[in-house]
C-alpha positions in Angstrom: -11.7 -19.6 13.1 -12.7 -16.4 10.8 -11.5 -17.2 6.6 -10.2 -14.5 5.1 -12.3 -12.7 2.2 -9.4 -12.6 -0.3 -6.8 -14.8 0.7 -9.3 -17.7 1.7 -6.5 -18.8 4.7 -8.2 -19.2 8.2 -7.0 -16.4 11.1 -7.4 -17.3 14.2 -9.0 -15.4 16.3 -7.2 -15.1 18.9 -3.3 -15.1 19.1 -1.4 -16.8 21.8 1.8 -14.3 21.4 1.5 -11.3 24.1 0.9 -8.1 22.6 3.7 -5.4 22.2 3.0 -1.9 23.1 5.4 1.0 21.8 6.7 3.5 24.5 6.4 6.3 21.8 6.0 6.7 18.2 9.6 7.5 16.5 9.6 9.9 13.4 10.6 8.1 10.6 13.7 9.4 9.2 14.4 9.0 5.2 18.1 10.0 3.5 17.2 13.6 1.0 17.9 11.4 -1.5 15.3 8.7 -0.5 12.8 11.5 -0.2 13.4 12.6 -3.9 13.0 9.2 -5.5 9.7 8.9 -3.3 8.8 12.5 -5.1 9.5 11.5 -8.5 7.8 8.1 -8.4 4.9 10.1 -7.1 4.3 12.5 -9.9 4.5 9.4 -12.0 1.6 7.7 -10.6 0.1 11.0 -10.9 0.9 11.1 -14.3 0.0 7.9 -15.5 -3.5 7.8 -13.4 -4.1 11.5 -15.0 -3.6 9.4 -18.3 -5.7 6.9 -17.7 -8.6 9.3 -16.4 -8.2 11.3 -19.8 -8.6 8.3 -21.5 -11.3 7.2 -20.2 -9.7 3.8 -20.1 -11.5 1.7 -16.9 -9.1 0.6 -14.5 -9.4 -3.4 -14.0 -7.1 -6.1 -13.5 -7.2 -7.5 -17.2 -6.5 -4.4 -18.6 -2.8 -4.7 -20.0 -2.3 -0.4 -19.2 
């Protein structure tokens, strides 16, 4: 058994369910509305990683920003 790097939780290495195979991708299909929200929260990462590049602030998991 392999131990995962950042979980620490053993994966077996081999899996005794058979594999599934996809006949064909599908396109995924989001409501115009869905698509907007995904566009606004994505200017605001862009925003607020901008921010934190202007800053100069380093980007670590003890930092409260």
């Amino acid at each position: 058994m392999a131990a995962s790097t950042t979980t620490g939780f053993d994966i077996p290495a081999s899996s005794q369910a058979p594999a599934v195979y996809a006949s064909a991708p599908r396109p995924r299909r989001i409501t115009p509305r869905a698509g907007h929200a995904l566009e606004i929260l994505g200017h605001a990462i862009e925003y607020l990683a901008d921010e934190i590049v202007h800053d100069g602030i380093s980007l670590a998991a003890d930092n409260e920003r």
